[in-house]
C-alpha positions as CSV (number, residue, x, y, z in Angstrom):
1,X,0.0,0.0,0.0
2,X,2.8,2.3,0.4
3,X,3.5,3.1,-3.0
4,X,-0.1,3.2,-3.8
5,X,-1.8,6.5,-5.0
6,X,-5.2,7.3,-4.7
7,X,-7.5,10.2,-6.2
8,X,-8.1,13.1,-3.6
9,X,-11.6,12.5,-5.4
10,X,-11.8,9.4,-4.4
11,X,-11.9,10.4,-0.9
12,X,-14.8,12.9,-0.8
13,X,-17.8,12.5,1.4
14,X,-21.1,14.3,1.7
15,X,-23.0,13.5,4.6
16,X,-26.6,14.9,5.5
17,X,-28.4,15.5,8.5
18,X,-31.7,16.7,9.3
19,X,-31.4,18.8,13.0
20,X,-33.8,17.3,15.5
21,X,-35.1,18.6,18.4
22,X,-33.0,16.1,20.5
23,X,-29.8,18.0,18.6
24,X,-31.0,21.5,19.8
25,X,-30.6,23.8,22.8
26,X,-33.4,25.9,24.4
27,X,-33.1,28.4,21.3
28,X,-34.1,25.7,18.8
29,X,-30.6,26.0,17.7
30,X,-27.8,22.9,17.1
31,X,-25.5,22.1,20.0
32,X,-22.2,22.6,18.7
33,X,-21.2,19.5,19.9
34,X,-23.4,17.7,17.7
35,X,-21.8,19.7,14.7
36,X,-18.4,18.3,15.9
37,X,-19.7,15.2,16.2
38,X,-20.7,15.0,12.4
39,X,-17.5,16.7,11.5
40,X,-15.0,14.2,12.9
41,X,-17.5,11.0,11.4
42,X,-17.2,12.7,7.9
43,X,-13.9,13.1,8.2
44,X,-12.9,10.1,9.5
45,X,-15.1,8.7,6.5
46,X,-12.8,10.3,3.9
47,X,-9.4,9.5,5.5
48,X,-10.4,5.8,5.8
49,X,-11.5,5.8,2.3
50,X,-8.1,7.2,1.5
51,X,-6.0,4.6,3.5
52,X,-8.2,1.8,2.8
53,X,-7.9,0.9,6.9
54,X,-8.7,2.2,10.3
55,X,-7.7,5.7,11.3
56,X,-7.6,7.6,14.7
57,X,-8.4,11.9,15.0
58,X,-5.0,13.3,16.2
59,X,-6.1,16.8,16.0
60,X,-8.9,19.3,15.0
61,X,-7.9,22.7,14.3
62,X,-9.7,25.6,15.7
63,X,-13.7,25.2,14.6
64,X,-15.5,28.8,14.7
65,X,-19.7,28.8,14.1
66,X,-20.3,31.4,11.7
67,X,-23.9,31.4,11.9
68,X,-26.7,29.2,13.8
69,X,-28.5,26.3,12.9
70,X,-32.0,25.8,14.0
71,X,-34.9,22.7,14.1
72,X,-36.0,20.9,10.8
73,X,-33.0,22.4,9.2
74,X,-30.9,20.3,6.6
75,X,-27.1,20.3,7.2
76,X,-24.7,19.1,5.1
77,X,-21.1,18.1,5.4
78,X,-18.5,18.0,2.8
79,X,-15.3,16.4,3.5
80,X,-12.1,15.6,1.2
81,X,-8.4,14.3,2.0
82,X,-6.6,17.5,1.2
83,X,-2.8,16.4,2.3
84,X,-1.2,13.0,2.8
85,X,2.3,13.4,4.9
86,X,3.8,9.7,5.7
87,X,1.6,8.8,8.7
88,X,-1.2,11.3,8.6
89,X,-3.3,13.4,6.7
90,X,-5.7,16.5,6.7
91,X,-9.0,16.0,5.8
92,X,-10.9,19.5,5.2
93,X,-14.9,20.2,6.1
94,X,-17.3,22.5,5.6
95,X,-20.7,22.6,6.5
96,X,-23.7,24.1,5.3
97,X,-27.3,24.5,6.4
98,X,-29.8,24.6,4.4
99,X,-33.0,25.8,5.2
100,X,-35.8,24.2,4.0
101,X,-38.5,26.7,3.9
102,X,-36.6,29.4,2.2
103,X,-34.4,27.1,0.2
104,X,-31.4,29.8,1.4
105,X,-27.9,27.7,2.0
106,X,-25.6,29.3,5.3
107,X,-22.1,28.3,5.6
108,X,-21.9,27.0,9.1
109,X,-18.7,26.0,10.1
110,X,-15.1,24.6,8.5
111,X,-12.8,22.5,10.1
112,X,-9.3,20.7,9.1
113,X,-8.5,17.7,11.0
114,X,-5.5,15.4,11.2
115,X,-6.2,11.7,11.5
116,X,-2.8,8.9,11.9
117,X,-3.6,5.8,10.2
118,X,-3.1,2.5,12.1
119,X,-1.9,-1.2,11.4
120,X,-4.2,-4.1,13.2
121,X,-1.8,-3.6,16.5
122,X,-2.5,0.0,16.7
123,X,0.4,1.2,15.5
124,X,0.6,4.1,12.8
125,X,1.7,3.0,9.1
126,X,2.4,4.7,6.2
127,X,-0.6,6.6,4.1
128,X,-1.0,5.8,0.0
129,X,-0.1,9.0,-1.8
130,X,-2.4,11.6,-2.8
131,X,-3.2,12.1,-6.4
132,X,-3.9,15.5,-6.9
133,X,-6.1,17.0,-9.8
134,X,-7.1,20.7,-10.8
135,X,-5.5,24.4,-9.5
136,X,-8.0,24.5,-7.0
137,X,-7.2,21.5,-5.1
138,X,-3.5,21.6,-5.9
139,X,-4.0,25.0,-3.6
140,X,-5.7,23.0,-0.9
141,X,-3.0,20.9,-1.1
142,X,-0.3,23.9,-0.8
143,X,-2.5,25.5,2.0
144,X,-2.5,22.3,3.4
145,X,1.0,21.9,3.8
146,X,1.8,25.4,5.3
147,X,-1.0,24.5,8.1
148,X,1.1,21.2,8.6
149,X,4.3,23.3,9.2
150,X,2.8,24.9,11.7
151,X,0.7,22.3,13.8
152,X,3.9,20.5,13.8
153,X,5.9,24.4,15.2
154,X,3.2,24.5,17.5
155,X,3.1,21.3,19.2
156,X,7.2,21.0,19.3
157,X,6.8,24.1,21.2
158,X,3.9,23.4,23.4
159,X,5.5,20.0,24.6
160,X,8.8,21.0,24.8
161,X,9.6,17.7,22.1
């Protein structure tokens, strides 16, 4: 599997949700939790799709709600392997909400989140390569890597390694 290459394409998830009550707060809106909660499933979705085998969150970069999400509303996640290092990856997420009355679409949130592939003992092994098509993903790809950079800067720094 280590010389393998797959499709960033190949990766891509969309995952849909229909908010609840048993999702919401008191204001009708989406606990953020919950959003998290779909966020790291799609993703996790894509990066096993990529590796062809189980893989484990390592990090989630910061997650900021740029606008609310109420009852009966449609929300849909779009994930996609953006960077493939030896070990890990970053898988990219945005969500949208849709709602269904009006037809209008918000952007709710984006993520980026790292996930480690692992062997049967647990262990991490090496990820396929990433095959890469069009400008606009070849900048994700770019983007990705400065972000990579830095995580790594970051935690060196923040546990003294």
């Amino acid at each position: 599997m280590a010389d393998q290459q797959y499709k960033q394409t190949d990766s891509s998830v969309i995952n849909t949700h229909l908010v609840l009550p048993s999702h919401t707060n008191a204001l009708n809106s989406i606990f953020g939790g919950v959003i998290m909660s779909w966020i790291d499933i799609s993703a996790a979705i894509a990066a096993q799709r990529h590796c062809r085998g189980a893989v484990v969150t390592a990090s989630i970069d910061a997650l900021d709600f740029i606008a609310p999400v109420y009852v009966g509303w449609v929300v849909n996640l779009k994930s996609q392997v953006n960077f493939v290092a030896r070990t890990s990856m970053e898988v990219g997420v945005r969500v949208d909400a849709e709602n269904p009355r009006t037809g209008e679409v918000f952007h709710t949130a984006s993520a980026y989140l790292t996930f480690v592939s692992i062997n049967e003992e647990g262990k991490p092994q090496k990820v396929p390569g990433l095959w890469v098509e069009g400008e606009k993903n070849r900048q994700r790809q770019a983007a990705a890597q400065v972000r990579r950079d830095y995580r790594l800067k970051e935690k060196k720094e923040k546990y003294k390694l």
